[in-house]
C-alpha positions as CSV (number, residue, x, y, z in Angstrom):
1,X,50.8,90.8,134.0
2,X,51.2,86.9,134.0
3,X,53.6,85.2,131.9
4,X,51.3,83.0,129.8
5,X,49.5,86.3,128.7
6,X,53.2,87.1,126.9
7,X,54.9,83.9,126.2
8,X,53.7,80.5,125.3
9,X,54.1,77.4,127.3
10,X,54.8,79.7,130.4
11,X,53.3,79.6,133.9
12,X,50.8,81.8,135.2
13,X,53.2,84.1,137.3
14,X,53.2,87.6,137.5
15,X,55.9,89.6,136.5
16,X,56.9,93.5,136.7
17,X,58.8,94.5,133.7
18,X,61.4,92.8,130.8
19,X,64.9,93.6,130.2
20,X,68.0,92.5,128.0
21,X,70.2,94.1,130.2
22,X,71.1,92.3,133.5
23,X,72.1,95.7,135.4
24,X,68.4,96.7,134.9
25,X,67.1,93.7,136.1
26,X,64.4,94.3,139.6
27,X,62.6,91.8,141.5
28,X,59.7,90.4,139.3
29,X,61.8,90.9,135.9
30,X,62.2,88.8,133.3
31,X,65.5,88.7,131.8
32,X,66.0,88.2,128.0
33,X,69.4,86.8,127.9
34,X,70.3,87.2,124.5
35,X,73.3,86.3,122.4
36,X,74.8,89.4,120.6
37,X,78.1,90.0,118.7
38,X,80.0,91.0,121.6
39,X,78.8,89.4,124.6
40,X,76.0,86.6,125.3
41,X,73.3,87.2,127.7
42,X,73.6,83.0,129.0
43,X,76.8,84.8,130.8
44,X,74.6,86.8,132.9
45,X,71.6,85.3,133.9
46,X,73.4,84.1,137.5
47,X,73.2,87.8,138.0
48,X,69.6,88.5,136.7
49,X,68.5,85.5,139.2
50,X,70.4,87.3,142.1
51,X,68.6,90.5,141.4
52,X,65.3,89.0,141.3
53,X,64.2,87.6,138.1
54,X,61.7,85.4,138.1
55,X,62.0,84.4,134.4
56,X,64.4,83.8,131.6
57,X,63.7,84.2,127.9
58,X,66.6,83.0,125.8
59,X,67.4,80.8,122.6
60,X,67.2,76.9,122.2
61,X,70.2,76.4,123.6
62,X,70.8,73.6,126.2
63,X,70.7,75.0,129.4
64,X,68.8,74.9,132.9
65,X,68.2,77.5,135.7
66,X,66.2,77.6,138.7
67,X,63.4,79.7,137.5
68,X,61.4,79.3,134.2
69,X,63.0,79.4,130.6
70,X,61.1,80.3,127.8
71,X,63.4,79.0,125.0
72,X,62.3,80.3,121.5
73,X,63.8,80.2,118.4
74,X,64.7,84.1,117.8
75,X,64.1,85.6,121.4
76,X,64.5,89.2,120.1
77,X,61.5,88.7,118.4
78,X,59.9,87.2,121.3
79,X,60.9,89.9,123.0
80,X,59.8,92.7,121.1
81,X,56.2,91.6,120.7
82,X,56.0,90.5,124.7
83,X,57.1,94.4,125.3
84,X,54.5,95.6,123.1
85,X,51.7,93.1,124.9
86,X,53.4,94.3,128.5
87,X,53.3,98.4,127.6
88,X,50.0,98.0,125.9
89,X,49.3,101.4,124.5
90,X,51.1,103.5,121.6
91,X,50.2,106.3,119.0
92,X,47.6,105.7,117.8
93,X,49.6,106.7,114.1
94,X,53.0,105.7,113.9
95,X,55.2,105.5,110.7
96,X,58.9,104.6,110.6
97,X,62.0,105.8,108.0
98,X,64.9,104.3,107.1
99,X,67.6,104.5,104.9
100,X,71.3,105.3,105.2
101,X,71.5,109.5,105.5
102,X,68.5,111.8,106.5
103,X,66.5,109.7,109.1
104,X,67.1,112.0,111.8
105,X,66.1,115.3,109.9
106,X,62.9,113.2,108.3
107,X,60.7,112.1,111.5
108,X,61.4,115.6,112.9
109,X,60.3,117.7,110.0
110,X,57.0,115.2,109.4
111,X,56.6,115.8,113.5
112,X,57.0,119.8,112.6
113,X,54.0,119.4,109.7
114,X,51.7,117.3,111.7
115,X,52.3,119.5,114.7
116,X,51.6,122.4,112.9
117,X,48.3,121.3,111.0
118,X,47.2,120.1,114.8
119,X,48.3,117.0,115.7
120,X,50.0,115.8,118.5
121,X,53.0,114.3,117.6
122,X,56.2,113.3,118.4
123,X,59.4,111.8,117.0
124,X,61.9,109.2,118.1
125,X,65.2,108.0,117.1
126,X,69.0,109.8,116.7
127,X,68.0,112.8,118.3
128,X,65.8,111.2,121.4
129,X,62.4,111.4,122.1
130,X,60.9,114.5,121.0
131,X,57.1,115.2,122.3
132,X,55.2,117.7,124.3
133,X,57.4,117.5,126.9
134,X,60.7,118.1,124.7
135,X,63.5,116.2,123.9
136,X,64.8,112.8,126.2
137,X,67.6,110.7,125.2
138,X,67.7,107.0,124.1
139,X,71.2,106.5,123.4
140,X,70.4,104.8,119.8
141,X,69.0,105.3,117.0
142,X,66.4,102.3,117.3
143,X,66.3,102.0,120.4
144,X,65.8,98.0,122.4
145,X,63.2,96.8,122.0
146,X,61.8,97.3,125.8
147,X,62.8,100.9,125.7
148,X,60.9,101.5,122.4
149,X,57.4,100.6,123.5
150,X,58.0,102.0,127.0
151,X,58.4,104.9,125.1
152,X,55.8,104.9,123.1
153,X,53.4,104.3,126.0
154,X,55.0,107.5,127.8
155,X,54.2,109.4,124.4
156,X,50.6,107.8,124.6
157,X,49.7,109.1,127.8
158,X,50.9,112.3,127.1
159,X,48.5,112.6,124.4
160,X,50.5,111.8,121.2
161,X,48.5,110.6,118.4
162,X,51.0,110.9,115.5
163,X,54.9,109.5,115.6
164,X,57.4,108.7,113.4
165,X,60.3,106.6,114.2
166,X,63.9,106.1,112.6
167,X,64.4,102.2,111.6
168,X,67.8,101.6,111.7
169,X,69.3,98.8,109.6
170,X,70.8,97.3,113.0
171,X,67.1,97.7,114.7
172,X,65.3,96.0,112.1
173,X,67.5,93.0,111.6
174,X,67.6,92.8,115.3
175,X,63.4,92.8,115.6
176,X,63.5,95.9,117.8
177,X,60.8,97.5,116.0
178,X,58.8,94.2,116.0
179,X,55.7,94.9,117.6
180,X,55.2,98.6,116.9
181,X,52.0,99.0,115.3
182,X,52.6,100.8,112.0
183,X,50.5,103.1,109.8
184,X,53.5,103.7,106.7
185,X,57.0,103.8,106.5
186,X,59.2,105.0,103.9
187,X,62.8,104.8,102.3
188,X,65.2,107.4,101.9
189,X,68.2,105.8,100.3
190,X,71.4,103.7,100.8
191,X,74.7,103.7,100.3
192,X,78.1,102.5,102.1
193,X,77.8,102.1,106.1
194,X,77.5,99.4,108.7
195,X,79.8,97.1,106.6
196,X,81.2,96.0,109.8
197,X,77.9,94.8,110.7
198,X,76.5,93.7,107.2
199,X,78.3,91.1,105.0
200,X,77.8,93.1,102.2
201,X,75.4,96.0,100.5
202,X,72.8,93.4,99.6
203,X,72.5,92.1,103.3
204,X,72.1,95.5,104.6
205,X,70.0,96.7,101.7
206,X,67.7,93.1,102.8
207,X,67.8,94.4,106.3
208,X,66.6,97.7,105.5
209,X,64.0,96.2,103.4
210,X,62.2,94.0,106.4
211,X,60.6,97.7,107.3
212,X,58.3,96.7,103.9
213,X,58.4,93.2,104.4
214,X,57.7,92.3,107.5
215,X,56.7,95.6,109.4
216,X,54.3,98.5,107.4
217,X,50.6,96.1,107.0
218,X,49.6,95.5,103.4
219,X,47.7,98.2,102.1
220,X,49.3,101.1,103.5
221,X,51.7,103.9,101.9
222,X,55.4,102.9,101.1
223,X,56.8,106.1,100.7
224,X,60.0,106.0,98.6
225,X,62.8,108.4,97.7
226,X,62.5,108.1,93.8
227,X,65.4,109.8,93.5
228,X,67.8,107.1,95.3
229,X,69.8,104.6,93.3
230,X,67.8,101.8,95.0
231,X,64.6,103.7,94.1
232,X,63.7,100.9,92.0
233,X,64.2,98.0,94.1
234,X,62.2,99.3,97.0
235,X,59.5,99.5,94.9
236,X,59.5,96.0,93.3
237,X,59.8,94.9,97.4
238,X,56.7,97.3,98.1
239,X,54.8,96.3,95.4
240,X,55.3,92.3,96.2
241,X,54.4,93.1,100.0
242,X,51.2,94.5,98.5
243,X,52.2,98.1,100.2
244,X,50.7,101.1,98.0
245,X,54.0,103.3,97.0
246,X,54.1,106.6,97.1
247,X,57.1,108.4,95.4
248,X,58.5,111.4,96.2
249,X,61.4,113.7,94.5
250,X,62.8,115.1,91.1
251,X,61.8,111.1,89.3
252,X,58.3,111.2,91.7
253,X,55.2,110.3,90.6
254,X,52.9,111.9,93.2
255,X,55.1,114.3,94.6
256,X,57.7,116.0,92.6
257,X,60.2,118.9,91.8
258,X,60.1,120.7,89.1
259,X,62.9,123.1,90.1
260,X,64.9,124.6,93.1
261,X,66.2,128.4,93.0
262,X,69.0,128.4,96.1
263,X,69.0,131.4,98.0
264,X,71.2,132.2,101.2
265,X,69.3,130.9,103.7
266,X,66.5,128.5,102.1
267,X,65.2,127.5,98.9
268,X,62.5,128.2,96.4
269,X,60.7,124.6,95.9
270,X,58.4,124.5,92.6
271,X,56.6,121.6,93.4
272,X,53.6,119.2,91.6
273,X,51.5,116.9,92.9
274,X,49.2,114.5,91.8
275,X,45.4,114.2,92.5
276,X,42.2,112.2,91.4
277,X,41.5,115.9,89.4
278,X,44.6,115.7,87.5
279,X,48.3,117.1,89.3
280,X,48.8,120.5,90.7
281,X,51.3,123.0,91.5
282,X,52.2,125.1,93.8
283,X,55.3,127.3,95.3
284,X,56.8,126.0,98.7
285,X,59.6,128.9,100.1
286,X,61.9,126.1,102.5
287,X,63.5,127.6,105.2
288,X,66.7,125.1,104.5
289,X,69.5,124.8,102.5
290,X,70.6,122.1,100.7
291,X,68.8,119.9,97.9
292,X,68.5,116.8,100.3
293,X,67.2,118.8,103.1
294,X,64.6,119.9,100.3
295,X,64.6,116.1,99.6
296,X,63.9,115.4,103.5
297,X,61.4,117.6,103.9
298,X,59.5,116.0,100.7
299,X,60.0,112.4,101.8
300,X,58.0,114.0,105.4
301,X,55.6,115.7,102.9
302,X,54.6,112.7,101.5
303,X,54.2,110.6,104.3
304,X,51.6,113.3,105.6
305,X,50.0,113.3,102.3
306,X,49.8,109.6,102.2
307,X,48.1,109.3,105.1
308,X,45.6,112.0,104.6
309,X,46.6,115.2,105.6
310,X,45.1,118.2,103.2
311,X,48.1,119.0,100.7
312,X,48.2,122.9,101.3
313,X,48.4,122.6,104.8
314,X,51.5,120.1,104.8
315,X,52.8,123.2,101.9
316,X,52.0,125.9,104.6
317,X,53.9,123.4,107.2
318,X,57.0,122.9,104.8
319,X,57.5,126.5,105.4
320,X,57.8,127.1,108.7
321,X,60.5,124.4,109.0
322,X,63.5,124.6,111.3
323,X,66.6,122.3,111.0
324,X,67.5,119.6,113.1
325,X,70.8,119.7,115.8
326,X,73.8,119.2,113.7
327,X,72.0,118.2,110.0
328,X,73.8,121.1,107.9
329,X,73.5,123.3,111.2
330,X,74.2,126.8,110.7
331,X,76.4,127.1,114.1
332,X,77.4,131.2,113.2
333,X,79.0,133.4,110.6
334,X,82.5,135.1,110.4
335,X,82.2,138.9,110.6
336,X,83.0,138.8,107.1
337,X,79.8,136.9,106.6
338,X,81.1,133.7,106.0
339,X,78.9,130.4,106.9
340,X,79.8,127.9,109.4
341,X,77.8,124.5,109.5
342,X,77.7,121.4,111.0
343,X,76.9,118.0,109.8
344,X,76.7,114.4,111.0
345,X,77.7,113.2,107.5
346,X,80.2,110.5,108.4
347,X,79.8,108.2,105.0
348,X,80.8,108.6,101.7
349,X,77.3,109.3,100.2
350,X,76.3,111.9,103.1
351,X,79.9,113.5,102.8
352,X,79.0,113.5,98.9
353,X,75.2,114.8,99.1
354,X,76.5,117.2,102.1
355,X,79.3,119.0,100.2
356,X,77.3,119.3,96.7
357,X,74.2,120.6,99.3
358,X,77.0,123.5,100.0
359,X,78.2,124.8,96.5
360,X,75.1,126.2,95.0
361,X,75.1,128.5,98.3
362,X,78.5,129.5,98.4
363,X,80.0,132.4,96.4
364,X,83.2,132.0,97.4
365,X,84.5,128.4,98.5
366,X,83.7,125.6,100.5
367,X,85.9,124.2,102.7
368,X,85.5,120.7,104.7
369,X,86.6,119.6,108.0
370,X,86.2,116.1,108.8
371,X,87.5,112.6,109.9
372,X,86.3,109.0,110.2
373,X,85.5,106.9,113.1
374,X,87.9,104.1,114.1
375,X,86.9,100.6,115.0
376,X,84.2,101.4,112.0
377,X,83.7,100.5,108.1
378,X,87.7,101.5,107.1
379,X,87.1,100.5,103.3
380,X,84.9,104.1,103.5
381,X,88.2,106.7,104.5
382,X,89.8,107.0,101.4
383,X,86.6,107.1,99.5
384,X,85.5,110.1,101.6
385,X,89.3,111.7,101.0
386,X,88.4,111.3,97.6
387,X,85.0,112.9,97.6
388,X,86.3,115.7,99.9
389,X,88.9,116.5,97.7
390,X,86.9,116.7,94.4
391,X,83.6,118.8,95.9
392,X,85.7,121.1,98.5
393,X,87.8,123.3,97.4
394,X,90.1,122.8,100.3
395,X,90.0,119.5,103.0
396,X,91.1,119.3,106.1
397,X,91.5,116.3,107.4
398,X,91.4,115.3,111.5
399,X,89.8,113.0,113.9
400,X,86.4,111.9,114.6
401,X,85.6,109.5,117.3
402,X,89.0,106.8,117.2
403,X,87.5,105.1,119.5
404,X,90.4,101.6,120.4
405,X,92.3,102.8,116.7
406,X,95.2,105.1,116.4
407,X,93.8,108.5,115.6
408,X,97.0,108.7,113.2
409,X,96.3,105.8,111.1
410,X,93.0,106.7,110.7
411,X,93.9,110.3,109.1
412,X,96.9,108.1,107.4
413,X,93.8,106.2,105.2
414,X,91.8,109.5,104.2
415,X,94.8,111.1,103.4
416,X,95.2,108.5,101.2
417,X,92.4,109.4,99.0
418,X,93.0,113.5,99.7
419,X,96.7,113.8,99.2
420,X,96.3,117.3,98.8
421,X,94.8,117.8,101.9
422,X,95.9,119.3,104.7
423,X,96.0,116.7,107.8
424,X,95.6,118.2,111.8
425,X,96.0,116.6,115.1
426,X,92.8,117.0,117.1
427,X,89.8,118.0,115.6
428,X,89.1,121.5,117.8
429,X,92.5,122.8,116.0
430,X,91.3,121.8,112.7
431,X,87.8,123.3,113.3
432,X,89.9,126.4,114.2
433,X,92.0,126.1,110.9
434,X,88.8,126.2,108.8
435,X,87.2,128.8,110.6
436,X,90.6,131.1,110.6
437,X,90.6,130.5,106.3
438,X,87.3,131.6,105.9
439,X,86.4,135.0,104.0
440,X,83.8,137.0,102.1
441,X,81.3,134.4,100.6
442,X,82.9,131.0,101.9
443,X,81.3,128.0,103.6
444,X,83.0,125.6,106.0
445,X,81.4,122.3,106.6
446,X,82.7,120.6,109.5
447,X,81.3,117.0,108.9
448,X,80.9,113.7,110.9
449,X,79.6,114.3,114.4
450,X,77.0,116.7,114.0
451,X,74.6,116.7,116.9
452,X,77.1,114.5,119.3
453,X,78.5,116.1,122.8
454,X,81.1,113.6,123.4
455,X,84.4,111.8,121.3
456,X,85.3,108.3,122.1
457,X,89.2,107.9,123.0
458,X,90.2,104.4,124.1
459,X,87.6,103.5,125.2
460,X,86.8,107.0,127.1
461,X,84.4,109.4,126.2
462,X,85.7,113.2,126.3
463,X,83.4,115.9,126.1
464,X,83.1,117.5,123.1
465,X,80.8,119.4,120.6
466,X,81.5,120.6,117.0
467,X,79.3,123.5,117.9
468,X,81.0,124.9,120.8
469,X,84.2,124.1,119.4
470,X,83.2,126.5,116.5
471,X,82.0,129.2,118.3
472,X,85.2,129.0,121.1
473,X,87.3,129.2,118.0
474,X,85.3,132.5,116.2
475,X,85.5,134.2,119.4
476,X,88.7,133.5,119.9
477,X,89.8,134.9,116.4
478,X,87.3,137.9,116.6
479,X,87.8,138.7,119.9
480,X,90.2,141.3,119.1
481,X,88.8,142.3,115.5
């Protein structure tokens, strides 16, 4: 592909691929050196040359190399939409989610329906890639821009006709979903995370928002969570981008609970939905517990619905659902037929929505294992020792990832907020703790890392796994039973 096919003002050269990072940069590259909040791309472009690039797309910066500079005034943009043009070929459906908790378990439970009513699909974000040829890793939950579309065009070709992608608050304000061609996107929710990113609430609410206002085309489904607290500001910025809204929930208007009956494993879902022949009703039987799994699965529901999918079908789908890695993950039970699960919740909403999720399942009590990350959001710890302490009946407090922070002070700040808590050193001997408290009819929730193999120390990643750590544990205090 030549450059002036991509970029304006550029030369007629060919080139072989784009990159943002120098280390992947080959001969015939272009090299997007971008300015981030860490590090700026200018730095490396020496390096990109030496490797082989034969163009640089960067900001309006002064500046002069010895191969071509396309200067632009917001090169990730430029970027994203000369990835799309380079890859060429996507789904041919694609939708995208965001909000702050449920993402993950969202695109892979609308993959599920429109996999089982037929479709080819696939899913991308958190969790990886996962298509017909299972699951591959992309490190974030947006992914780069570059790595997106290549993506997609690997999906393509492998026949996928339906995706749905997580949008990420940092992906959208950082254009890396630019240039993905979308059918209907929805919005779950938000509440307290990224702070350390976003100024404030309203900046990341606006950066969730550009999903409606600059990326799903007018006309198509908005599909919005109408039980969020922001339920009512999404849909005054989806009505103004002329986007046809589609509510889903307890408050919906074309999808909607009428009432849940918990049961150990799953839940009975009365649902209602509404037609051109006046609503209907019908009984769903969800293989998951927890309300905003039930809430998940709807939002995944409607997006089907929305875009055409035959109602009972997507019902007969809902059924046959299975839970995604580490979202309220049943990991085993105690021989005394106690539940353990795993959760990524790692805000104060998720830790809130996870540990109410818990109580209508558990006859005896819940108990909660869980830290926060350091060199994150620390306005957030003692609200989550706060919530832990009022919706578990007994908290255990102990690291997550404390990445450059000491683990100590970290615990110190939840305590704060869950004085009555009881605080452990290392997270597998807390995981241990919980498991070793556990009898007849008690649930322990070990939140905050959910799916992740690895903690960040220092700057080090260790292995490590909230699952395996609960199953060394259980064998190791069953063994002998």
């Amino acid at each position: 592909m030549k450059l002036s096919q991509v970029f304006e003002n550029a030369p007629d050269w060919e080139f072989t691929g784009l990159t943002s990072d120098s280390r992947k940069v080959a001969p015939g590259f272009v090299f997007a050196a971008i300015k981030g909040t860490v590090s700026d791309g200018r730095d490396f472009i020496q390096s990109a040359i030496d490797k082989g690039a034969v163009a640089i797309l960067t900001d309006e910066r002064e500046g002069e190399w010895d191969i071509p500079a396309v200067k632009v005034a917001e090169p990730r943009l430029v970027l994203a939409n000369a990835a799309a043009a380079f890859y060429g070929v996507q789904p041919e459906t694609m939708v995208a989610v965001t909000g702050t908790n449920g993402k993950s378990s969202t695109v892979d439970f609308l993959r599920q329906i429109w996999e089982d009513i037929g479709l080819v699909s696939a899913s991308v974000g958190t969790l990886g890639a996962v298509g017909p040829s299972g699951a591959v890793e992309l490190g974030h939950t947006t992914p780069d821009p570059v790595a997106v579309q290549s993506t997609l065009a690997i999906l393509a070709k492998e026949g996928v006709t339906h995706c749905a992608m997580e949008a990420s608050s940092h992906g959208l304000a950082q254009y890396r979903m630019h240039g993905v061609k979308l059918a209907a996107g929805a919005f779950l929710n938000l509440s307290q995370d990224h702070l350390d990113y976003h100024k404030d609430l309203d900046d990341y609410f606006t950066a969730k928002m550009k999903l409606f206002t600059e990326l799903v085309p007018e006309g198509a489904p908005a599909v919005i969570n109408a039980d969020s607290d922001m339920k009512d500001k999404a849909l005054a910025v989806a009505e103004a981008a002329n986007l046809k809204p589609f509510t889903v929930g307890w408050r919906g208007d074309h999808l909607w609970i009428d009432e849940i009956t918990p049961r150990n494993t799953g839940q009975k879902l009365q649902l209602q939905w509404e037609t051109d022949d006046g609503d209907k009703e019908t009984i769903v039987n969800l293989p998951l517990i927890g309300e905003f799994q039930a809430l998940n699965a709807l939002t995944a529901a409607g997006l089907a619905m929305s875009l055409g999918a035959e109602p009972t079908s997507v019902f007969s789908a809902m059924e046959k659902l299975k839970g995604v890695k580490g979202r309220l993950e049943l990991v085993a039970e105690t021989q005394n037929g106690a539940g353990v699960f795993v959760d990524f919740a790692h805000t104060p909403d998720g830790l809130d929505v996870l540990l109410r999720a818990a109580r209508p399942h558990a006859a005896g009590r819940v108990i909660c294992v869980f830290g926060c990350g350091g060199d994150r959001d620390a306005g957030k710890r003692p609200i989550m020792g706060e919530i832990a302490s009022k919706f578990a009946d007994e908290v255990i407090v102990t690291d997550d990832n404390p990445r450059s922070e000491d683990p100590a002070s970290i615990r110190a700040a939840i305590m704060k907020g869950a004085p009555n808590a009881t605080e452990i050193e290392g997270r597998a001997e807390a995981i241990k703790e919980g498991i070793s408290r556990l009898q007849k009819g008690d649930v322990l929730m070990i939140a905050g890392k959910g799916h992740e193999t690895g903690q960040i120390i220092k700057g080090e990643v260790f292995p490590f796994s909230d699952h395996e750590a609960a199953l060394s544990a259980l064998a190791e205090l069953e063994g002998g039973q």
